[in-house]
C-alpha positions as MATLAB code, in Angstrom:
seq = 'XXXXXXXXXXXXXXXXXXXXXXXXXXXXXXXXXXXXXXXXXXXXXXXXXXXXXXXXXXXXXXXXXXXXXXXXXXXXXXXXXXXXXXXXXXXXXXXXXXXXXX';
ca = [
      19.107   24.689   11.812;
      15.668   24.240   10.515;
      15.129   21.096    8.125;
      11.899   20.454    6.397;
      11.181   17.747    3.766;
       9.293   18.913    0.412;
       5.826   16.913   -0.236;
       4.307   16.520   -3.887;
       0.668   14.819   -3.505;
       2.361   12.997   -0.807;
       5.352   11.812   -2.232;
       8.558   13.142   -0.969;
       9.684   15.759   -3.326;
      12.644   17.060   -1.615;
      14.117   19.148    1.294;
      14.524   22.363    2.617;
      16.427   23.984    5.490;
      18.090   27.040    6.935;
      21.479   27.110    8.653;
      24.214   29.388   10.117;
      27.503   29.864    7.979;
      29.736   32.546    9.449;
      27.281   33.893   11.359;
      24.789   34.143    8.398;
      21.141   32.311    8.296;
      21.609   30.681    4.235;
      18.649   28.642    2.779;
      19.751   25.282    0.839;
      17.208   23.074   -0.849;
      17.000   20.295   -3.240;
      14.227   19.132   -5.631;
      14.465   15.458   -7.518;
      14.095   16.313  -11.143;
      10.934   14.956  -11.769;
       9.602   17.683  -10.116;
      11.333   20.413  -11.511;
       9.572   22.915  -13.689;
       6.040   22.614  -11.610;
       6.270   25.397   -8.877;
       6.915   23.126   -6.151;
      10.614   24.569   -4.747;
       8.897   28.184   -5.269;
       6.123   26.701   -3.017;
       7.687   25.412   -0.496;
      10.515   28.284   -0.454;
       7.604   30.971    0.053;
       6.025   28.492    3.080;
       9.207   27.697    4.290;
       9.904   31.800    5.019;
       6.808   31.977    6.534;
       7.905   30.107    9.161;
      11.681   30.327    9.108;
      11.587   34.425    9.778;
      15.170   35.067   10.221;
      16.014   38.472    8.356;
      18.512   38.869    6.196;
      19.047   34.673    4.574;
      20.855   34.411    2.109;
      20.836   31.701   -1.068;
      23.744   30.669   -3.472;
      23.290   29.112   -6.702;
      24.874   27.663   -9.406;
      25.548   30.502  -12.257;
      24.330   27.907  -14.465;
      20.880   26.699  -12.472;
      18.090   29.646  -14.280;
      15.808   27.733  -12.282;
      16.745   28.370   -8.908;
      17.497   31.973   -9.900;
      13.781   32.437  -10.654;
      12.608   30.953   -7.362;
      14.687   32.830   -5.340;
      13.533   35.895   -6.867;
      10.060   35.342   -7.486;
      10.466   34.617   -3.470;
      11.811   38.311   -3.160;
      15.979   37.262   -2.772;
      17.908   39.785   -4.685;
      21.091   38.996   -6.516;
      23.926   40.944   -4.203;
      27.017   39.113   -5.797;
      28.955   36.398   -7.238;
      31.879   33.774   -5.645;
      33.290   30.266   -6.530;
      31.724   27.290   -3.721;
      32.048   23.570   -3.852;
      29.043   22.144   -5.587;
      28.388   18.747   -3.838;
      26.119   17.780   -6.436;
      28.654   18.461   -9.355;
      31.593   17.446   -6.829;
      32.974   20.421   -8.421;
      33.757   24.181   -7.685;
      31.901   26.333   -9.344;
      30.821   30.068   -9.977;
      27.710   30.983   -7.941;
      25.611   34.067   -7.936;
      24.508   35.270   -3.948;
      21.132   36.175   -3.094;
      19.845   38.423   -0.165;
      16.447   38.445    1.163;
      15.900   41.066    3.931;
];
């Protein structure tokens, strides 16, 4: 596992990390609110893959989350397919899209 926090002008933004799942390297991150909208999760996605070179990772997102969509593909993921997960934001299950970056 990798795990990285996410810095806006110093202030902790939110974090980032890679982990295993089924024998799988998946990215996760989160981004408070405030700082949605301002290119920060795209930022640190594309400096977090700099570093974190494991080929393929793969992200999951909320059907309903555009915004994640668009930084995972304006960081190159591709959408590959579509399953139900448990949302521990929402405390829910909910649809997700897949995303593969090789």
């Amino acid at each position: 596992m990798n795990n990285q926090t996410i810095l806006a002008d110093n202030v902790i933004a939110g974090s980032i990390a890679k982990f295993i799942l089924e024998g799988d390297a998946e990215i996760t991150y989160w981004l408070g609110r405030q700082f949605w909208g301002q290119g920060i999760a795209t930022r640190a996605l594309k400096d977090f893959l700099a570093i974190e070179t494991a080929r393929p990772i793969f992200g999951r997102v909320a059907f309903d989350s555009l915004g994640s969509q668009k930084v995972l593909e304006k960081c190159g993921f591709v959408r590959i397919g579509a399953d139900k997960g448990f949302a521990n934001a929402r405390q829910a299950e909910v649809e997700e899209y897949i995303y593969k970056l090789d």
